[in-house]
C-alpha positions as a Markdown table, in Angstrom:
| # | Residue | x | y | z |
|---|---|---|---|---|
| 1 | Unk | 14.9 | 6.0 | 9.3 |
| 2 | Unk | 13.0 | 4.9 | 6.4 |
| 3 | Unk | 13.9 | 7.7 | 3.5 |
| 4 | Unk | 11.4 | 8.7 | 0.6 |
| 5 | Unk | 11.6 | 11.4 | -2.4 |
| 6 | Unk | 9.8 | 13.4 | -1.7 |
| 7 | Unk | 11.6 | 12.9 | 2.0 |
| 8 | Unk | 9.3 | 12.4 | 4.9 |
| 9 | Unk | 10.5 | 11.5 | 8.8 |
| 10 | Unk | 9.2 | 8.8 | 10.6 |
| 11 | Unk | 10.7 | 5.6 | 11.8 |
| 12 | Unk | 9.1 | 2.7 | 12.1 |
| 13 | Unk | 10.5 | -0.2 | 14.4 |
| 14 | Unk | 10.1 | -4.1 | 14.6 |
| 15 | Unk | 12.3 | -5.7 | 12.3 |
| 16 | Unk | 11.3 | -9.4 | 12.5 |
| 17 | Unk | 13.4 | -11.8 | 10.9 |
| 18 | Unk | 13.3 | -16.0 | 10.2 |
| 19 | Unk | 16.1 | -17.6 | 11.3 |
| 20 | Unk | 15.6 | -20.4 | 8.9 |
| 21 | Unk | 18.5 | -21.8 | 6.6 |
| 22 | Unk | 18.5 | -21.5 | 2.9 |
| 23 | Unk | 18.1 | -24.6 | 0.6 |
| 24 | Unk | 18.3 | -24.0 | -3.1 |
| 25 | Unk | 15.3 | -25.1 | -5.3 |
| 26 | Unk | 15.2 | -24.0 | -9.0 |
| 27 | Unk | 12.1 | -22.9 | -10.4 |
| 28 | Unk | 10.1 | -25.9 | -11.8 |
| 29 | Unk | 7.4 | -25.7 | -14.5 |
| 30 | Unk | 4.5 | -25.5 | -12.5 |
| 31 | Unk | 5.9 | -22.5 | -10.5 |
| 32 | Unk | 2.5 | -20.1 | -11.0 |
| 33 | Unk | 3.3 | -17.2 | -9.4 |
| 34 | Unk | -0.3 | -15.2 | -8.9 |
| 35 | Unk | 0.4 | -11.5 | -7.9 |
| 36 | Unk | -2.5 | -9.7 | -5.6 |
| 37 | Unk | -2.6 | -6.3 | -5.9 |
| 38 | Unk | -5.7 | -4.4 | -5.8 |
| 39 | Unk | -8.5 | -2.4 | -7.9 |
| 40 | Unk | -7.1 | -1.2 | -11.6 |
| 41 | Unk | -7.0 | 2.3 | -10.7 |
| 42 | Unk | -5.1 | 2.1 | -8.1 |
| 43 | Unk | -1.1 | 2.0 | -7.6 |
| 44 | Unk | -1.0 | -2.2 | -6.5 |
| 45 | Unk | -2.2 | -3.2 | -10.1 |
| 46 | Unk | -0.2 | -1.5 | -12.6 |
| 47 | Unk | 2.8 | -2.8 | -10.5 |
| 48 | Unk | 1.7 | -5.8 | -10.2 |
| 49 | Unk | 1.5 | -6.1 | -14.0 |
| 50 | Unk | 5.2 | -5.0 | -14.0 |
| 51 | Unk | 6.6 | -7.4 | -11.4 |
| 52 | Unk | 4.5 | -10.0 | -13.5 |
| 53 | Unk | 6.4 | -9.4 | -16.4 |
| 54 | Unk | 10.0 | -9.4 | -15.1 |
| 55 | Unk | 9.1 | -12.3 | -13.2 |
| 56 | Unk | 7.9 | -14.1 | -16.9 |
| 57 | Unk | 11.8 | -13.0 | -17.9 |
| 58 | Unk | 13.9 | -13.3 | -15.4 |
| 59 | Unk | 12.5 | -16.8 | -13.0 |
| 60 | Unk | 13.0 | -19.8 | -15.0 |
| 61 | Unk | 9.8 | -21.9 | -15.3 |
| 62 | Unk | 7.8 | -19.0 | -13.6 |
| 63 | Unk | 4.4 | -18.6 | -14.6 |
| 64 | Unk | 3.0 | -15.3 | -13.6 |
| 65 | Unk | -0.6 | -13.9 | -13.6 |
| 66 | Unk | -2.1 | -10.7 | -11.8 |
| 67 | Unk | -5.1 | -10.4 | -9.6 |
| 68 | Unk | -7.4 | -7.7 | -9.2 |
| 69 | Unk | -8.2 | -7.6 | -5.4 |
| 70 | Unk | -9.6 | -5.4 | -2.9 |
| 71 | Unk | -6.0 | -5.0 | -1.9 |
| 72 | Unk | -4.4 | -5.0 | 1.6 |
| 73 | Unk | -6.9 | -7.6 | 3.8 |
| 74 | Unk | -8.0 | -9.5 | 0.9 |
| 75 | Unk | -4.7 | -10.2 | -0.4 |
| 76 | Unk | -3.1 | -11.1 | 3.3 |
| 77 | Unk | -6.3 | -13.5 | 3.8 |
| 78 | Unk | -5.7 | -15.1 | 0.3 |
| 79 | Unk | -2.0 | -15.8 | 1.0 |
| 80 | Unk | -2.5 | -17.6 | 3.6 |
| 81 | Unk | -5.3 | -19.7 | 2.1 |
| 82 | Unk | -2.8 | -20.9 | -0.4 |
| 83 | Unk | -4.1 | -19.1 | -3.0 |
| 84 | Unk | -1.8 | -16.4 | -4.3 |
| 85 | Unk | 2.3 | -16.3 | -4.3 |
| 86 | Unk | 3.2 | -12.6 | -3.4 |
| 87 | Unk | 0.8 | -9.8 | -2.5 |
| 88 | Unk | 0.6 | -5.8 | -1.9 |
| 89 | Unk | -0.1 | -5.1 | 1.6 |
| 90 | Unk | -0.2 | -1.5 | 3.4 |
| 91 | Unk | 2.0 | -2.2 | 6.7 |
| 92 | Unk | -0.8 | -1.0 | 9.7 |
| 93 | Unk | -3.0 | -3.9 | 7.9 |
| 94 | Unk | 0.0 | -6.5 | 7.7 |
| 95 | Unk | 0.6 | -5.7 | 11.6 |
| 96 | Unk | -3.1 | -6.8 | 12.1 |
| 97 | Unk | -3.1 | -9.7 | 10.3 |
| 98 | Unk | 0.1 | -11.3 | 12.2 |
| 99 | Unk | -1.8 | -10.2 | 15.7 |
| 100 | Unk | -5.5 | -12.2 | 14.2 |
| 101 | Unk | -7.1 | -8.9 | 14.7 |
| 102 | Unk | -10.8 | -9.5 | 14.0 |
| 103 | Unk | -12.1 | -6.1 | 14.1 |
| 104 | Unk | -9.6 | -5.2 | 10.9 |
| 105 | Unk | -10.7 | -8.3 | 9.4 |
| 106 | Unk | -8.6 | -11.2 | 10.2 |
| 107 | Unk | -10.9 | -13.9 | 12.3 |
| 108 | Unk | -7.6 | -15.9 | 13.2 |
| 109 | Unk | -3.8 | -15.0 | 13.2 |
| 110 | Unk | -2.3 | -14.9 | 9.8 |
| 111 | Unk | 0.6 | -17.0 | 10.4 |
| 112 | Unk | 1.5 | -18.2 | 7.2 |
| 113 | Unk | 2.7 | -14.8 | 6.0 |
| 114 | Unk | 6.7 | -13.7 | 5.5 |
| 115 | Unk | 8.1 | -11.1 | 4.4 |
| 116 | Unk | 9.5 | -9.8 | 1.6 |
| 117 | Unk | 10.1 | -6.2 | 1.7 |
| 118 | Unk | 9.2 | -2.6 | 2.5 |
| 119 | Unk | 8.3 | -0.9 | -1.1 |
| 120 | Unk | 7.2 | 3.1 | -0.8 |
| 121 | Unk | 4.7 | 4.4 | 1.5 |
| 122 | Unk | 0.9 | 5.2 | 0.8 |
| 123 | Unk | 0.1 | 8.6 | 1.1 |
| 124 | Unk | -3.5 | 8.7 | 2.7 |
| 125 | Unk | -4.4 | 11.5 | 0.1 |
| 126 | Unk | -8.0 | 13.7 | 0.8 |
| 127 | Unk | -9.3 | 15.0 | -1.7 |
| 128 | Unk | -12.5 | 17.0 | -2.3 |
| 129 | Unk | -14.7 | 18.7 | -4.7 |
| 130 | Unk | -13.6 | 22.4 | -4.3 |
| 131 | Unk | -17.5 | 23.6 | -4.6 |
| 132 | Unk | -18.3 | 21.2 | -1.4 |
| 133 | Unk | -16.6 | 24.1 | 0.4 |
| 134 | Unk | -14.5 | 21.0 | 2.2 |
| 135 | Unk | -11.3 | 23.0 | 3.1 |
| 136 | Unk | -10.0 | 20.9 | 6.3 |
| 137 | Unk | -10.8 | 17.9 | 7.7 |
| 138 | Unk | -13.2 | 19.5 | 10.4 |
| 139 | Unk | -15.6 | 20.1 | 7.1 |
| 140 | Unk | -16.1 | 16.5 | 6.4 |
| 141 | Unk | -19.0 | 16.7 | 9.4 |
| 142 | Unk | -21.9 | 16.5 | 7.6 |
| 143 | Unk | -20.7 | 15.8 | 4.4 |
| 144 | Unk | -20.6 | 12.8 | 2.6 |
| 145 | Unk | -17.3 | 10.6 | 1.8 |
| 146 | Unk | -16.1 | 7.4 | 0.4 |
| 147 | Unk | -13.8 | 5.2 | 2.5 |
| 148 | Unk | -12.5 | 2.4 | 0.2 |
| 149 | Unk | -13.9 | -1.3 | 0.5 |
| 150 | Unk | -14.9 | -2.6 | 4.2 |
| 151 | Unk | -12.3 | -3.8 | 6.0 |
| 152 | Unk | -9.6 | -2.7 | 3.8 |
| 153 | Unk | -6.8 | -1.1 | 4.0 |
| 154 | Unk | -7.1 | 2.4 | 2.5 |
| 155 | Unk | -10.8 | 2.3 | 5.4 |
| 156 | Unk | -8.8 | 1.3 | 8.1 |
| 157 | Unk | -6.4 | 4.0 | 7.3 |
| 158 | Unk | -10.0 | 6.3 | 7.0 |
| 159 | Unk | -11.0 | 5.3 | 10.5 |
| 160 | Unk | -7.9 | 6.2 | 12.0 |
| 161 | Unk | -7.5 | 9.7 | 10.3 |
| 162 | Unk | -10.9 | 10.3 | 11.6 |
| 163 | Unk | -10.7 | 9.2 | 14.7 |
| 164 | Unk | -7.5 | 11.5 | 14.9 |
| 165 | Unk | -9.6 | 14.7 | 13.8 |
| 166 | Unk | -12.2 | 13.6 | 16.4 |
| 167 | Unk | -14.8 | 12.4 | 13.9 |
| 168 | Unk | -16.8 | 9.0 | 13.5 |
| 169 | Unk | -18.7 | 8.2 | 10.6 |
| 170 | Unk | -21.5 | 8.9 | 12.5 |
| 171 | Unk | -20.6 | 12.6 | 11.8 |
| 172 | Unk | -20.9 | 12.2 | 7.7 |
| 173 | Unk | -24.4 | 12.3 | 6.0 |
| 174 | Unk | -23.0 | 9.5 | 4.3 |
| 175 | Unk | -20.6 | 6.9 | 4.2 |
| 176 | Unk | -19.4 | 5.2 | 0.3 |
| 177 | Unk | -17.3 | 1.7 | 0.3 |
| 178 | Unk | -16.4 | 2.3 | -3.2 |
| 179 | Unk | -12.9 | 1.7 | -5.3 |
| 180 | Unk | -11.1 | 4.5 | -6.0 |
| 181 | Unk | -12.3 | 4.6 | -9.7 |
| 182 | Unk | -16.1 | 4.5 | -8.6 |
| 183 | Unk | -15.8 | 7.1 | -5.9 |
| 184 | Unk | -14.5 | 9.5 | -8.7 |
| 185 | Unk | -17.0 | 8.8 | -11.1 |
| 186 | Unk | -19.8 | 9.9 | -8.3 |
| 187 | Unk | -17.3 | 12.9 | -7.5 |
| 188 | Unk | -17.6 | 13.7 | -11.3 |
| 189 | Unk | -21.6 | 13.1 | -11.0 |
| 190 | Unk | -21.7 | 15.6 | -7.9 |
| 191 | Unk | -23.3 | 12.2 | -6.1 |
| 192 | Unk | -20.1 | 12.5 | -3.6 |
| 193 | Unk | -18.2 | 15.2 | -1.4 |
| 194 | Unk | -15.1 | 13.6 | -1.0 |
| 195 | Unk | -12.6 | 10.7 | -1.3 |
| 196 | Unk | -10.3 | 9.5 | 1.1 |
| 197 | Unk | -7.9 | 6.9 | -0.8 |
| 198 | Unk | -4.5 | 5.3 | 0.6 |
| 199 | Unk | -2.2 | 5.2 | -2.4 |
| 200 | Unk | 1.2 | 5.8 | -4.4 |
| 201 | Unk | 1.5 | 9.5 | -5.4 |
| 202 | Unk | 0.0 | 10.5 | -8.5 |
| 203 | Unk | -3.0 | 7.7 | -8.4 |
| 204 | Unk | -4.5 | 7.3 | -11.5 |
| 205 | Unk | -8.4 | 7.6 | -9.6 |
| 206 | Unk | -7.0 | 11.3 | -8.6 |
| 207 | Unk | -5.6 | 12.5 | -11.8 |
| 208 | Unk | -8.8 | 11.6 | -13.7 |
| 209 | Unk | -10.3 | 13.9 | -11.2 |
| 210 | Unk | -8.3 | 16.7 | -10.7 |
| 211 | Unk | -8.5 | 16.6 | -14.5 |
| 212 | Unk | -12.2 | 16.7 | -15.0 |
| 213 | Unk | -13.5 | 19.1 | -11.8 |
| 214 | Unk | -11.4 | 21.3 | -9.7 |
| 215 | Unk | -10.7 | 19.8 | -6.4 |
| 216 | Unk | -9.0 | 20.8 | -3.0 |
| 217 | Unk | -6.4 | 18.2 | -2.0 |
| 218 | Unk | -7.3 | 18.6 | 2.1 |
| 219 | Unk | -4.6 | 18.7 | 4.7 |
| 220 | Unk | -3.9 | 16.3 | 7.6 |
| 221 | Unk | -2.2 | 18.1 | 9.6 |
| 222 | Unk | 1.3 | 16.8 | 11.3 |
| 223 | Unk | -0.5 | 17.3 | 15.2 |
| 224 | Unk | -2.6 | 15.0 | 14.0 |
| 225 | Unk | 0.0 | 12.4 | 12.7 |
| 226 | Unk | 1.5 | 12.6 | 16.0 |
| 227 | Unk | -1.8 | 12.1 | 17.8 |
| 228 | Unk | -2.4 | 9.1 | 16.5 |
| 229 | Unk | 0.8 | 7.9 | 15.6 |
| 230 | Unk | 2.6 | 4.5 | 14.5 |
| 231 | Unk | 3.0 | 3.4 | 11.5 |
| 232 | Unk | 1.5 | 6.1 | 10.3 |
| 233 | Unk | 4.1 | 9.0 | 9.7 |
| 234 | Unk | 4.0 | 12.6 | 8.8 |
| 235 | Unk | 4.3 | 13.6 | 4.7 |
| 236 | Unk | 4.3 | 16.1 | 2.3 |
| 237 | Unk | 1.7 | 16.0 | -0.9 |
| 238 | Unk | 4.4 | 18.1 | -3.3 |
| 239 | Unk | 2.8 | 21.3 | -5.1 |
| 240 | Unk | 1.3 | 20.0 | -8.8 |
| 241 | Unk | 0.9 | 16.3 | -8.1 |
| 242 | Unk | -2.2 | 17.0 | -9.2 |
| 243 | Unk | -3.9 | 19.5 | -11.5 |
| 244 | Unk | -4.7 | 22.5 | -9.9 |
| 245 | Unk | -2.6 | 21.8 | -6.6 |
| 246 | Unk | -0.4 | 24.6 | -6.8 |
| 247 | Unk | 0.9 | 24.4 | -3.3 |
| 248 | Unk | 2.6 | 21.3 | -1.1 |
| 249 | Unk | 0.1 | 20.2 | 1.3 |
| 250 | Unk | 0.7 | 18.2 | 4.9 |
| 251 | Unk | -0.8 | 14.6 | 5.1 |
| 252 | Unk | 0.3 | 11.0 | 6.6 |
| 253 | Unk | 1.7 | 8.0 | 5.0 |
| 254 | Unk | 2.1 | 4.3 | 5.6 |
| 255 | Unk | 4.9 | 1.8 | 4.7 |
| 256 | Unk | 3.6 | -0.4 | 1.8 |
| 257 | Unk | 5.3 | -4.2 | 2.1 |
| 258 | Unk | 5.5 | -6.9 | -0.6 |
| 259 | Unk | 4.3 | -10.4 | 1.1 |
| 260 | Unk | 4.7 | -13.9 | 0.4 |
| 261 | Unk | 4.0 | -17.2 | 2.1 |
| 262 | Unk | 5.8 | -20.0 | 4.4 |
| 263 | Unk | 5.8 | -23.4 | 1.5 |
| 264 | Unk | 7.1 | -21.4 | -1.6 |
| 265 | Unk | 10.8 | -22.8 | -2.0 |
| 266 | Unk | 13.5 | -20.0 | -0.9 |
| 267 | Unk | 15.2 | -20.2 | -3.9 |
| 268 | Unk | 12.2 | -19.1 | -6.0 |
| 269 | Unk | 11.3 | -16.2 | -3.2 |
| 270 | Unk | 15.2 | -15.3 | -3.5 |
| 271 | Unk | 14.9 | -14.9 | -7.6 |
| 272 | Unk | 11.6 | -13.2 | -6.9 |
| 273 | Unk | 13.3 | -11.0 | -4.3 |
| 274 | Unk | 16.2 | -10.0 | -6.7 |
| 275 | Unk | 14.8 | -9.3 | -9.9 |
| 276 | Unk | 12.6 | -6.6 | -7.7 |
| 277 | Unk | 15.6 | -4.8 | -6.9 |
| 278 | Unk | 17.7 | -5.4 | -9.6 |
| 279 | Unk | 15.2 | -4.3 | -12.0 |
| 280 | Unk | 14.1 | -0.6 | -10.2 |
| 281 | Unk | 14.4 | 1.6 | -13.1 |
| 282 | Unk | 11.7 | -1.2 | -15.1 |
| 283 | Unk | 9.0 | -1.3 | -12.1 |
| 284 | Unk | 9.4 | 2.8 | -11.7 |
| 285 | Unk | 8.4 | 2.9 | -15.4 |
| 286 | Unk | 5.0 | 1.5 | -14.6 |
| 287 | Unk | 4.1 | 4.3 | -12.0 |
| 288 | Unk | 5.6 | 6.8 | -10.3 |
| 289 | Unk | 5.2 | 5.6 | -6.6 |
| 290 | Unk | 7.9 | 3.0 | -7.7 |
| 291 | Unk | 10.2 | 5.5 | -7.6 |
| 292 | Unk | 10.4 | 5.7 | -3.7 |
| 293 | Unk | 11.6 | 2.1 | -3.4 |
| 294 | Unk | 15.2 | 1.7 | -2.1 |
| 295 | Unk | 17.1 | -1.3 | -1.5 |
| 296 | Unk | 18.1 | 0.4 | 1.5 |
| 297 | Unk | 14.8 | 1.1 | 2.9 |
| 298 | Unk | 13.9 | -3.2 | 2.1 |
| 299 | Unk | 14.3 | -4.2 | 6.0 |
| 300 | Unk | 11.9 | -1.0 | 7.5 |
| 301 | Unk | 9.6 | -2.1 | 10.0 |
| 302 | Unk | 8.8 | -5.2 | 8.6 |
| 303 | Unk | 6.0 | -6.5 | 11.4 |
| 304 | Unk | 6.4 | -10.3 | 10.6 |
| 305 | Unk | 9.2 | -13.1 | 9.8 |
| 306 | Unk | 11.1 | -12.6 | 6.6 |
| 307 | Unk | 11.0 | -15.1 | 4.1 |
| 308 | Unk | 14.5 | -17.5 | 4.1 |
| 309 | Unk | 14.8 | -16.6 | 0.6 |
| 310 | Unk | 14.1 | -12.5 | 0.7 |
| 311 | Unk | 16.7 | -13.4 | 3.8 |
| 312 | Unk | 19.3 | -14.6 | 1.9 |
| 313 | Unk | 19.6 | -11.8 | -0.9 |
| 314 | Unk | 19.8 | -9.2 | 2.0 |
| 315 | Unk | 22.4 | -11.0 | 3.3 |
| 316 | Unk | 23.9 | -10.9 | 0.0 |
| 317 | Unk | 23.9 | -7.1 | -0.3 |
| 318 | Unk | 24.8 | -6.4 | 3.6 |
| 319 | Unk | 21.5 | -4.9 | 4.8 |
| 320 | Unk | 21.3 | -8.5 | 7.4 |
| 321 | Unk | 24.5 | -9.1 | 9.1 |
């Protein structure tokens, strides 16, 4: 059972793990370490930023930067080109980049990818302008709504809520591929209905809403969660998360994973492994979201191979007998 604050249920199966040994390798000079995590007002970057800097103290040698990506597909497709270290990925997207699923994006099987760990899940939050008379998900017909970049994560995660409240986007007047921070900006402008955005509680994109227009936070109901089911697992949106939210609402979340990539030496992926969760309180302090990550919770569901050197600190702590 995978346990969040606020507490949700849900399991999620499939623990996949690489049997490879261990071979120590410090940290050399030329160690980059480039971080992809997604647009700037979402939940990926200012973590990102965070692991960035305790990787700058704590690795010898490292040499962190951040990327701003379009997240979850991007990042996957960029690790296993070579061309990023670790990456941010939701879990439903991780699953279809192992399988080479074309449809979500991935034209061949994305087998260069292992595993770090399970972070804290995305909350597939709904939110719309309260004079759009949205109230449910059933009002979206006809209305207009952005869906995050093509192909990514937070509009896979759209097409499968849809498809779960028996809508296409055939159904909206109009569809948006926009970042979270441009779909609020056209909320703002009355130019948009409604959001759909698959983040960390407390999302930057939302706040600057909820602060600026009044908005109706729209449930997805737990039926629904069922209906469509793995990963996606039933949550609770707590009362004031956002301003002018007075009262919890139902919704669905996904398991967020950090990634890296078969080639990086396992002692550098264990250093990168440990200073995540030995430094908790630090990461938390760059959003709230962080909060929800749990040593405990590392192993959940992970859909392809650990990394040797993520391997060996769980081994370390007892979570891999």
């Amino acid at each position: 059972m995978f346990k969040f604050t606020p507490t949700f249920r849900g399991a999620l199966a499939g623990l996949a793990l690489s049997a490879a040994a261990v071979t120590p390798h410090s940290a050399r000079a030329d160690d980059f370490l480039n971080v992809l995590t997604g647009g700037t007002s979402g939940v990926y970057y200012p973590l990102g930023v965070a692991l960035s800097k305790l990787y700058a103290e704590k690795i010898p040698g490292a040499r962190p930067s951040v990327q701003a990506t379009k997240a979850s597909v991007e990042n996957l497709v960029l690790l296993q080109s070579g061309k990023g270290e670790i990456a941010f990925t939701l879990g439903d997207t991780l699953a279809f980049a192992w399988a080479g699923d074309e449809e979500a994006g991935f034209k061949v099987k994305q087998d260069k990818l292992r595993g770090i760990a399970a972070i804290y899940p995305n909350y597939i939050q709904v939110v719309a302008l309260k004079d759009s008379g949205i109230r449910s998900l059933a009002d979206l017909k006809g209305k207009s709504l952005s869906v995050g970049a093509p192909k990514s994560g937070t509009e896979l995660n759209a097409r499968a809520i849809l498809r779960g409240a028996g809508l296409s986007y055939k159904d909206l007047s109009k569809v948006e591929y926009l970042s979270f921070g441009e779909s609020v900006d056209l909320m703002k402008n009355r130019q948009l209905d409604a959001t759909l955005q698959s983040a960390g509680l407390g999302v930057a994109a939302i706040r600057d809403l909820a602060s600026s227009v009044d908005i109706t936070v729209v449930e997805i109901p737990a039926a629904l969660v069922d209906k469509i089911g793995s990963p996606y697992v039933k949550a609770v949106i707590p009362a004031n998360t956002y301003t002018g939210q007075t009262q919890p609402v139902a919704g669905a979340a996904v398991v967020n994973y950090l990634v890296t990539r078969a080639g990086l030496s396992d002692d550098l992926v264990y250093q990168m492994t440990k200073s995540v969760f030995e430094s908790l309180g630090e990461i938390a302090s760059s959003h709230q979201a962080a909060s929800d990550i749990k040593l405990e919770n590392a192993l959940a569901g992970m859909p392809i191979p650990l990394h040797p050197g993520a391997e060996k600190y769980f081994r370390e702590k007892g979570l891999i007998k």
